[in-house]
C-alpha positions in Angstrom: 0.0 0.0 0.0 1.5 3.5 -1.3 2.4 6.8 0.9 -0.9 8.1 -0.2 -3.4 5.2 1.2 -1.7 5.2 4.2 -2.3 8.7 5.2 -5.6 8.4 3.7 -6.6 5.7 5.8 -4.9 8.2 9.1 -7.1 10.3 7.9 -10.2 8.2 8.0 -9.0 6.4 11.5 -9.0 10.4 12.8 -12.5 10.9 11.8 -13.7 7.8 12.9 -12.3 8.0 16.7 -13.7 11.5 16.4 -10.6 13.3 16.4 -12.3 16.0 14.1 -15.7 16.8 12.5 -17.1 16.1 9.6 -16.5 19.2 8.3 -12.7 19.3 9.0 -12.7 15.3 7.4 -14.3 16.8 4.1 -11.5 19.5 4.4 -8.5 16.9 4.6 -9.6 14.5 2.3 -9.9 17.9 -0.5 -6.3 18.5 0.0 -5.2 14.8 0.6 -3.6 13.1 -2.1 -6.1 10.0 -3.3 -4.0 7.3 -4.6 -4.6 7.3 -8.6 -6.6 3.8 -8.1 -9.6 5.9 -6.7 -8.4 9.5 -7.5 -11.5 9.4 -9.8 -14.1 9.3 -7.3 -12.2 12.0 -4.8 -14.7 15.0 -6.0 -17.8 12.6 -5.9 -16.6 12.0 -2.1 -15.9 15.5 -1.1 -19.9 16.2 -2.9 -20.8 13.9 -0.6 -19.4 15.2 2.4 -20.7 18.8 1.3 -24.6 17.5 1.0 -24.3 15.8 4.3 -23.2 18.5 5.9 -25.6 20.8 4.4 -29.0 18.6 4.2 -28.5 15.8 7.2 -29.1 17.3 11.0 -26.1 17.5 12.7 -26.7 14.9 15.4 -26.8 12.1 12.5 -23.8 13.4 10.3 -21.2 11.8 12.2 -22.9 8.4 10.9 -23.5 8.4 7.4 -20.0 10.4 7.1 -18.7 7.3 8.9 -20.3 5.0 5.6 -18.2 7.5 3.4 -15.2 6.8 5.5 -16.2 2.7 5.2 -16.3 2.7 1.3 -13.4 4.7 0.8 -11.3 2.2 3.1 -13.1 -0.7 1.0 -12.0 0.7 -2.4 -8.2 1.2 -0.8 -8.4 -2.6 0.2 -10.3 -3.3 -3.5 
């Protein structure tokens, strides 16, 4: 697994063991670099990220930016 994954996947472990919001997650992963296996499907994440944050209440965006988190880990380990 390349330099990039890895600090992808710090990133992810962060915002899971809710080191920072989901705000600040969406904010990393724009300036992380995605490894080029899924650097096609970075912007379709961060899109993601933006509608949760701006159509889910709060109290449940932690969860469904958690499944976000889950597939991207998935499509590392793909």
């Amino acid at each position: 697994m390349g330099n990039e994954s890895q600090k992808l996947i710090e990133i992810i472990k962060k915002f899971i063991s809710h080191e920072f919001d989901l705000e600040e997650f969406q904010s990393r992963l724009d300036t992380a670099n995605f490894p080029k296996e899924i650097q096609d499907v970075k912007q379709n994440i961060i899109n993601e990220l933006e509608e949760i944050r701006f159509t889910k209440l709060e109290s449940n965006q932690y969860d469904f930016g958690v499944k976000v988190a889950q597939r991207i880990l998935h499509s590392l380990k793909a």
